[in-house]
MARROPA-834980 format. One record per residue (C-alpha): chain; residue number from 1; y, x, z. Coordinates in steps of 0.5 Angstrom, whole numbers, padded with zeros to 4 digits. Example, Ala and Ser with C-alpha at 12.3 -4.5 7.8 and 13.67 -1.06 7.14 Angstrom:
// residues 2
["A" 1 [-0009 0025 0016]]
["A" 2 [-0002 0027 0014]]
This chain:
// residues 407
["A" 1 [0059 -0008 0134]]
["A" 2 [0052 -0011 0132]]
["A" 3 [0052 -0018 0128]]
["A" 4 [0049 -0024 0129]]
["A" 5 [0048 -0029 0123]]
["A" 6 [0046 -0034 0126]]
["A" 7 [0043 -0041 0124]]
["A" 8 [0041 -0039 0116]]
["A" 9 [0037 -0042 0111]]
["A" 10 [0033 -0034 0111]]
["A" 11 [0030 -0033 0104]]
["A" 12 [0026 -0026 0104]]
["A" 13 [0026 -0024 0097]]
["A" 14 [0018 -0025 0095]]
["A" 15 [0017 -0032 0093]]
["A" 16 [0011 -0032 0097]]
["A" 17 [0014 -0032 0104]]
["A" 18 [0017 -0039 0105]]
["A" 19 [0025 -0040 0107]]
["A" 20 [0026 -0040 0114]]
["A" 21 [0032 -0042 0119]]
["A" 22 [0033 -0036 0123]]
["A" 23 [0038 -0031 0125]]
["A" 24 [0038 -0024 0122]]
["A" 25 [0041 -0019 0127]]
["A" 26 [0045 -0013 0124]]
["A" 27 [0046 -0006 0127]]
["A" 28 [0049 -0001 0124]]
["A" 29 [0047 -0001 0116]]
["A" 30 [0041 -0005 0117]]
["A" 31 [0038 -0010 0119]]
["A" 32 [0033 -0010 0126]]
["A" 33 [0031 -0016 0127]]
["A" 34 [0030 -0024 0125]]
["A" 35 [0029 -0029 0131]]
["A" 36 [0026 -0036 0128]]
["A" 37 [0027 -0042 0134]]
["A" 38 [0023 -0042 0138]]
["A" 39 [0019 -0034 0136]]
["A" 40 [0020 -0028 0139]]
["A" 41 [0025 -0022 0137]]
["A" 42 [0021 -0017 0133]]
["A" 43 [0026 -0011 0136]]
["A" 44 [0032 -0011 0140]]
["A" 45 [0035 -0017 0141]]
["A" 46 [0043 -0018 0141]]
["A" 47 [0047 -0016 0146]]
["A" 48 [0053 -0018 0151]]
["A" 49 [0058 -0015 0145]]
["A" 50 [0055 -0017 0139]]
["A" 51 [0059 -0021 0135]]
["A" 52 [0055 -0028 0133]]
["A" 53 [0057 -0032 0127]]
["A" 54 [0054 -0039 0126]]
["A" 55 [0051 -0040 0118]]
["A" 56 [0050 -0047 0119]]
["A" 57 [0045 -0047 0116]]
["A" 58 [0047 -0044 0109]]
["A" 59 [0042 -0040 0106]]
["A" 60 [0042 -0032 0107]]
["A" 61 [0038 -0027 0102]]
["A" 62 [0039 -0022 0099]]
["A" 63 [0044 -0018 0096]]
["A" 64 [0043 -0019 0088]]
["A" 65 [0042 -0014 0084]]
["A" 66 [0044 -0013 0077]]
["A" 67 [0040 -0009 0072]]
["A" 68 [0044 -0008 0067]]
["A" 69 [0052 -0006 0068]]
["A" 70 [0056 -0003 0063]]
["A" 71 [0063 -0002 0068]]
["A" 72 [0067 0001 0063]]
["A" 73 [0067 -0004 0059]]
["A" 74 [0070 -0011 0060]]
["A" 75 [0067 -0016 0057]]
["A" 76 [0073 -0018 0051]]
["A" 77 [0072 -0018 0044]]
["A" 78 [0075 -0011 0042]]
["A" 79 [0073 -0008 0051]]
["A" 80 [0069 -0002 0046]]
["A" 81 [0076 0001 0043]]
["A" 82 [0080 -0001 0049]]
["A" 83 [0074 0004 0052]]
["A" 84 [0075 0008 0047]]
["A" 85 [0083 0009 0047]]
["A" 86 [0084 0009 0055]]
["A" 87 [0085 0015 0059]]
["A" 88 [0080 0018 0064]]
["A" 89 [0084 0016 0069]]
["A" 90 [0086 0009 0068]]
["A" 91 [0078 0008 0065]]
["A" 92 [0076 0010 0072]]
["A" 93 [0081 0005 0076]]
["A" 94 [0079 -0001 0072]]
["A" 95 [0071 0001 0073]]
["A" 96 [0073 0002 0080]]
["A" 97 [0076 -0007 0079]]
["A" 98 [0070 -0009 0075]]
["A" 99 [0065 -0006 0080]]
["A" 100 [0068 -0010 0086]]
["A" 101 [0067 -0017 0082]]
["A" 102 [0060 -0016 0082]]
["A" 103 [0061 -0015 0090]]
["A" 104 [0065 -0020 0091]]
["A" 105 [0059 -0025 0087]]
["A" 106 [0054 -0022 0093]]
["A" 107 [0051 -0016 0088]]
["A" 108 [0051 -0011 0092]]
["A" 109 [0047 -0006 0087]]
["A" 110 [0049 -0005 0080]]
["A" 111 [0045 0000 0074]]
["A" 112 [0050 0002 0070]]
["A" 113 [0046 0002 0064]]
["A" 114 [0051 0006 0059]]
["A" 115 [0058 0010 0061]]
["A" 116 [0063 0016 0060]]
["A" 117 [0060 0022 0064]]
["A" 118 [0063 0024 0069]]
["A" 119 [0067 0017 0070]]
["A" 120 [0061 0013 0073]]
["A" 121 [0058 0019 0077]]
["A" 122 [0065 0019 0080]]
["A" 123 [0066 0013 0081]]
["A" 124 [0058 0012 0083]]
["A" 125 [0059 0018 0089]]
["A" 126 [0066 0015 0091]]
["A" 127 [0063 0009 0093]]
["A" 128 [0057 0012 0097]]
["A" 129 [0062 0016 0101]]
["A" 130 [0066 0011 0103]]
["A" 131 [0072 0012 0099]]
["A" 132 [0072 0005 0096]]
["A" 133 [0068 -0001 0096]]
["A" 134 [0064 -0002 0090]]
["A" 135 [0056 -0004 0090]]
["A" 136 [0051 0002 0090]]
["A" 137 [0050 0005 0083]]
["A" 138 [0046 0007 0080]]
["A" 139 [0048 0010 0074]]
["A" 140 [0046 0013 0067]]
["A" 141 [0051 0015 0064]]
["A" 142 [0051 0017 0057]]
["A" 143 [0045 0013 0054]]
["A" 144 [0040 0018 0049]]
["A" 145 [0040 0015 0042]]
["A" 146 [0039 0017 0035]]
["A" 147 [0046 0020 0030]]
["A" 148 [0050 0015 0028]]
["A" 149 [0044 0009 0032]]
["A" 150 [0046 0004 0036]]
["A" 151 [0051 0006 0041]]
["A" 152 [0052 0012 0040]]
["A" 153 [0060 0011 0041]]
["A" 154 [0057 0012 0049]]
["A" 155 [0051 0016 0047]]
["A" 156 [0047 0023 0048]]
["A" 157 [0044 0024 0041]]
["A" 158 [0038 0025 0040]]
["A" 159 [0033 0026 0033]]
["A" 160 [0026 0029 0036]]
["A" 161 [0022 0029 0041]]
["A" 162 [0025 0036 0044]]
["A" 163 [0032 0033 0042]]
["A" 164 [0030 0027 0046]]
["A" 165 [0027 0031 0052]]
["A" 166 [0033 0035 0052]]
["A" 167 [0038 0030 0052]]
["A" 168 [0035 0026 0058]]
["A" 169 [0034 0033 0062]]
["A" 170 [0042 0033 0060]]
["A" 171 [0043 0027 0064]]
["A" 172 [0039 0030 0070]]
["A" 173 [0044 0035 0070]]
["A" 174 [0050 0032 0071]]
["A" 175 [0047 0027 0076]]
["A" 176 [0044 0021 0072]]
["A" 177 [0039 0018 0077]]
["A" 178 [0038 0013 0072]]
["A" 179 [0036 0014 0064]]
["A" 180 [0037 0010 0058]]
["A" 181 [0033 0011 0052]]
["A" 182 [0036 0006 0046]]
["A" 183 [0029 0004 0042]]
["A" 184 [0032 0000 0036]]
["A" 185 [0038 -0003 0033]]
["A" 186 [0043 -0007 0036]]
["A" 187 [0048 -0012 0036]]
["A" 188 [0055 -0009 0037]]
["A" 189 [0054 -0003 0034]]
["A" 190 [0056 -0003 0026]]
["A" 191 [0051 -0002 0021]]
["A" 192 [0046 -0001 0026]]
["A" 193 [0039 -0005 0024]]
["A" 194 [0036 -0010 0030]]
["A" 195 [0029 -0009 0026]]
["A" 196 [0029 -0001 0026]]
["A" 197 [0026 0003 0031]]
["A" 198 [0030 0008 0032]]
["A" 199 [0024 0012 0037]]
["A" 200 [0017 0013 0035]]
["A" 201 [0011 0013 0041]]
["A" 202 [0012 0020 0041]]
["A" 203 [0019 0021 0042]]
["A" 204 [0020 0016 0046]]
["A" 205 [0014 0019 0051]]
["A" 206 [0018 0026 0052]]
["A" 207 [0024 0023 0055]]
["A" 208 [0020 0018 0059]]
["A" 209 [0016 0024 0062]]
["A" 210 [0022 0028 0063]]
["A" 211 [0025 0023 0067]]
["A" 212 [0020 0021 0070]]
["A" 213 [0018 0029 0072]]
["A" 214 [0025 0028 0076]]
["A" 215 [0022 0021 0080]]
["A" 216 [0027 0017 0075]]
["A" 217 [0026 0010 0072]]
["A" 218 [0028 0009 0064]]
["A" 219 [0031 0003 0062]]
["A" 220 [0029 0002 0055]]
["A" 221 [0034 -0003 0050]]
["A" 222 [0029 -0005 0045]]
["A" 223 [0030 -0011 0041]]
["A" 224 [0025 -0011 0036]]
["A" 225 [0017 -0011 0037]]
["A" 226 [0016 -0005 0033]]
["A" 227 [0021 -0001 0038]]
["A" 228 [0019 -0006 0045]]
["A" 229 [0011 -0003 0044]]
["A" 230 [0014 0005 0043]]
["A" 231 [0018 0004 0049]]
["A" 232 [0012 0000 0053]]
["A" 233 [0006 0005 0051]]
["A" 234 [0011 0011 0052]]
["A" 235 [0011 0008 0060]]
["A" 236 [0018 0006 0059]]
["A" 237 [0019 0002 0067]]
["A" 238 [0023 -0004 0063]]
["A" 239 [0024 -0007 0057]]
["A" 240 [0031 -0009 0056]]
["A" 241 [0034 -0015 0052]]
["A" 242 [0027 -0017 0048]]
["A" 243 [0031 -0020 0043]]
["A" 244 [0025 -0022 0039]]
["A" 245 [0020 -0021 0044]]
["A" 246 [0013 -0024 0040]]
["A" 247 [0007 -0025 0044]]
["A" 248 [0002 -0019 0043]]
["A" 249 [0008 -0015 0046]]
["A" 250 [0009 -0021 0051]]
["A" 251 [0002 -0020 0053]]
["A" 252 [0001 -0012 0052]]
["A" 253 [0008 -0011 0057]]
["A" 254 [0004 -0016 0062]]
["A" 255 [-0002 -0011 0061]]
["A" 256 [0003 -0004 0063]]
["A" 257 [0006 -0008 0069]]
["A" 258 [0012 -0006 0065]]
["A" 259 [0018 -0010 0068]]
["A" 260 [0023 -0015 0063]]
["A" 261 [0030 -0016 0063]]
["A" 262 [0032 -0020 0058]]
["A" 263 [0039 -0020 0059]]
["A" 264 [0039 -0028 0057]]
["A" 265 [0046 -0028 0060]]
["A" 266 [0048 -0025 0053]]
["A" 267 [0047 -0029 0048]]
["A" 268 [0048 -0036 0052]]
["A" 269 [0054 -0033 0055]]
["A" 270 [0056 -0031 0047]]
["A" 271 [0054 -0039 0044]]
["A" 272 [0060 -0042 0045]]
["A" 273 [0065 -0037 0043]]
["A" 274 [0061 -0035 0037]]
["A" 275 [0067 -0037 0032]]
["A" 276 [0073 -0033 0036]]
["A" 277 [0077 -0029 0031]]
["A" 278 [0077 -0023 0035]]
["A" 279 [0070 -0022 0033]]
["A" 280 [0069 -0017 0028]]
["A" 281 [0064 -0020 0023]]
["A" 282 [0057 -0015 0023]]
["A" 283 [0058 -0018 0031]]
["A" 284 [0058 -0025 0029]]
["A" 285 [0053 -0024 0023]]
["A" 286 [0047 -0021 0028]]
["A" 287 [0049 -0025 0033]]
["A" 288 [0048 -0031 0029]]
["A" 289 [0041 -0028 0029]]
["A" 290 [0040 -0027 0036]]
["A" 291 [0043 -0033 0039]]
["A" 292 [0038 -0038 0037]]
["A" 293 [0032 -0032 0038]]
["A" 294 [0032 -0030 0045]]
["A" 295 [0031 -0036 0047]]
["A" 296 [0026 -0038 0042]]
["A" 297 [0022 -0032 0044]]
["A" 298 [0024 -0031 0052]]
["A" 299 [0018 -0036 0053]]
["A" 300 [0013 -0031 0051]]
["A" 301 [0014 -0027 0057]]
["A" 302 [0014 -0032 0061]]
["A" 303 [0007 -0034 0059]]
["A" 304 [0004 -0028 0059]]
["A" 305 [0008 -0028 0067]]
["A" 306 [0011 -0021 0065]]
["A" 307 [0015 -0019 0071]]
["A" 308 [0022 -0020 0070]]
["A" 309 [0029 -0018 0073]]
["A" 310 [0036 -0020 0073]]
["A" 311 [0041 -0017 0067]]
["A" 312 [0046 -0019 0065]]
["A" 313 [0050 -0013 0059]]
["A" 314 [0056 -0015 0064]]
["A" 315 [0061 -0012 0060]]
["A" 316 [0059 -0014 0053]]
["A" 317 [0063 -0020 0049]]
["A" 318 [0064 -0026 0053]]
["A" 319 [0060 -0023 0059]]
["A" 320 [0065 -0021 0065]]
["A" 321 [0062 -0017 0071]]
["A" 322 [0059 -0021 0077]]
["A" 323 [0055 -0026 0074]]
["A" 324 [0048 -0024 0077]]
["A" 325 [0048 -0031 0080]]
["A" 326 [0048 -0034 0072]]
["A" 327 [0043 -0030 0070]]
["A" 328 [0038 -0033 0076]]
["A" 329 [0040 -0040 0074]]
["A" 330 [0038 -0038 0067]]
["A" 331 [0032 -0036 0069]]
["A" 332 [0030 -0043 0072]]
["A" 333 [0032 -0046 0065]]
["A" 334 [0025 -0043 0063]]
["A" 335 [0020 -0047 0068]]
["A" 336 [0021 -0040 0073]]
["A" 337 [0022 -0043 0080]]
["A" 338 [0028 -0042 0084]]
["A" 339 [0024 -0038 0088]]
["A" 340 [0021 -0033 0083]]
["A" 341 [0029 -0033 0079]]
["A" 342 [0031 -0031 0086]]
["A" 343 [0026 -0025 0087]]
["A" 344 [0028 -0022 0080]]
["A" 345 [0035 -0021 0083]]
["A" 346 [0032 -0018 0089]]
["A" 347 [0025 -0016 0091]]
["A" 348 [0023 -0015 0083]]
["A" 349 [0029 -0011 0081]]
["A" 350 [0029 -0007 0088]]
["A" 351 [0021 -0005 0085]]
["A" 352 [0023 -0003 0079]]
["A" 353 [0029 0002 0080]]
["A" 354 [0023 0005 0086]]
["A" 355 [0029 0002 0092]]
["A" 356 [0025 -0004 0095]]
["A" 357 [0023 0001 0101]]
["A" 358 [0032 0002 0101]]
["A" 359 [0035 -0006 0099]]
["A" 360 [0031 -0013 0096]]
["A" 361 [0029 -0016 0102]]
["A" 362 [0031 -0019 0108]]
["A" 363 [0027 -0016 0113]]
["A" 364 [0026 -0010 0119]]
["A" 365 [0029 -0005 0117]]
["A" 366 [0032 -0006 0111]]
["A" 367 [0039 -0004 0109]]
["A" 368 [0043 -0010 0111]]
["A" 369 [0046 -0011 0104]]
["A" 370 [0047 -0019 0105]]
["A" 371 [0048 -0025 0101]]
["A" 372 [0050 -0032 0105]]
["A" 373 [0052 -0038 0100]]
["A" 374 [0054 -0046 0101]]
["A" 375 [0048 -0050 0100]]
["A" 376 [0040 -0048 0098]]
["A" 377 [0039 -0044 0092]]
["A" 378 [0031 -0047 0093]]
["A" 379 [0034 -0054 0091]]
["A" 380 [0040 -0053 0087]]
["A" 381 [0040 -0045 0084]]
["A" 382 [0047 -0047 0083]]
["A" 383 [0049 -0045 0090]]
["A" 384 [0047 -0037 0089]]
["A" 385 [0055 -0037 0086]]
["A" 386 [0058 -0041 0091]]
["A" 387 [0060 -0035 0096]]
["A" 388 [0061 -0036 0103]]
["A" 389 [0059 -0029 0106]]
["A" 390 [0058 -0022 0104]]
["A" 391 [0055 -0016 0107]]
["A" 392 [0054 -0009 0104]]
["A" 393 [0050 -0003 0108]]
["A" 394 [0052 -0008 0115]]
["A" 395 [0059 -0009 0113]]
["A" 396 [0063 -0015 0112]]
["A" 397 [0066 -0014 0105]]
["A" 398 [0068 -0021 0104]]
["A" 399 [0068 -0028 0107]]
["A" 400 [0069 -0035 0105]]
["A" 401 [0067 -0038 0111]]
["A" 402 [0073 -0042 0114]]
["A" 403 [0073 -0042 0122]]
["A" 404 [0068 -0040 0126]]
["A" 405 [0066 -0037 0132]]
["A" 406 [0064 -0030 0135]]
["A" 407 [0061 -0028 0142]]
């Protein structure tokens, strides 16, 4: 049955098209068409037997999107060795609960940026066929690092320019339509360095050109300057974290249009529980370095208007799954506007992964992957978190809505 959302607040998704009240009609997956007072239907209009349900007024936009997701882990302080000692069958079950909280928090797309294959593919593949509600996925699986470098728990490894090259072709062939490369050191990782660059220009390049052959995008992990300009010259589609972001990297990432996801969700998440006892002491020793860092150097970006998109290393201590909403807010807490912070989660993050033809904006034609909240983000970006309807591909997937009416 087409759906009328009636009498919504329509925030677009690009920041430069003002919100709006107006109704969106649904048929099917998509959206057909968006009727403002007094303006006419730009397709079809609503029918005798279409199911009409009154917003008022609350805000609709689109389902976020969260760049950065690791579903087999989650979020407490030992989840990698829970990972590493759970069965298949209980990881694929417990991956399957975690994917539906970000549904649940109105994130209707996912990166999964670093899982066990073929899991996420599966669940990935189960998802799309219907078999079970979960947020569309794209999905990495292994992440290519280097022999005993960062991630390497979770990793396809790599030591040259042919390894590296062969391991990201690894990753087409068992169905990755993401890939990611990991540039330096980092946090969670034992001995791992966050000042190394585990990649030269040239290494990174022949994964890069690999992926990008295959029309895959390549989301790079790179905390230091040294790492972040291998992966930004190598044509890396985004810099992920950024923990030590300077300004001539800041102003070369703006130069290549390369796309930022700083993950700040990370660190703030991390601050107040940084003296928890369940942390392993090289995780509290880097992150007493990075805490403070990332916030200190996120600016630069900012600055320099690199293009950002929402990530929030859900999965990684203290950041649970669904949070794409804090991160925007985050975001807002560096001079960007609600409206931009909005657009990280939406029409920038779709560009970036090359599905904002699919998803990202509220408009004919688009996949109706919906966001309905109390209050107005514009005014308060706190509301993105205040969930009241989702839908997903034209379907109701949760609502919290209260009594109302349907034609």
């Amino acid at each position: 049955m087409p759906l009328v959302l009636a009498n919504a607040l329509v925030i677009h998704g690009d920041p430069s098209v003002a919100p709006r009240l107006g109704d969106v009609l649904v048929e099917g997956e998509r959206i057909v068409d968006i009727v403002v007072p007094g303006g006419r239907h730009a397709g079809r209009g609503a029918g005798p037997a279409t199911e009409r349900i009154d917003l008022g007024g609350r805000a609709l936009l689109p389902g976020l999107i969260d760049c950065h997701v690791h579903l087999c882990l989650t979020g407490e302080t030992r989840s990698d060795e829970l990972y590493a000692s759970e069965g298949p069958d209980r990881l694929l079950v417990r991956m399957a609960g975690l994917a539906q909280r970000h549904l649940h928090a109105g994130v209707t797309t996912v990166r999964d940026l670093g899982g066990p294959e073929p899991a996420v593919f599966v669940l990935r593949d189960a998802i799309r066929d219907g078999l079970i509600d979960g947020p569309r996925i794209l999905a990495a699986g292994l992440a290519v690092t280097t022999t005993n470098g960062h991630g390497s728990w979770i990793g396809a490894l790599a030591d040259d320019a042919d390894g590296v090259a062969a391991a990201v072709q690894g990753r087409l062939d068992a169905g990755a339509d993401a890939i990611k490369i990991i540039a330096t050191g980092g946090v969670h990782t034992p001995g791992s360095d966050l000042m190394t660059a585990q990649y030269s220009e040239g290494e990174m390049r022949a994964g890069i050109e690999t992926a990008h052959r295959a029309g895959v995008t390549i989301g790079s992990h790179a905390s230091n300057p040294v790492g972040m300009a291998n992966a930004i010259r190598a044509g890396a589609d985004s810099i992920e974290h950024g923990i030590f972001l300077d300004e001539p990297t800041a102003a070369l990432m703006a130069k290549h249009g390369t796309t930022f996801v700083p993950t700040l969700a990370a660190t703030y998440l991390f601050e107040p529980h940084a003296n928890h006892p369940d942390i392993p002491d090289y995780v509290r020793e880097k992150a007493a370095m990075t805490v403070p860092a990332h916030r200190r150097n996120f600016p630069f970006a900012v600055r320099h208007g690199v293009t950002m998109a929402v990530g929030t290393d859900a999965g990684s201590t203290f950041v649970g799954h669904g949070l794409a909403a804090v991160e925007v807010e985050i975001l807002t807490r560096f001079g960007i506007s609600p409206l931009e912070a909005i657009a990280a989660g939406t029409l920038n993050a779709a560009r970036m992964l090359h599905i904002d033809a699919q998803v990202g904006t509220v408009q004919p034609g688009r996949t109706a992957d919906l966001l309905v909240v109390d209050g107005d983000p514009t005014r308060d970006i706190r509301a993105l978190q205040s969930v009241a309807l989702v839908v997903k591909s034209g379907r109701i997937v949760r609502e919290a809505l209260g009594p109302r009416t349907s034609a």
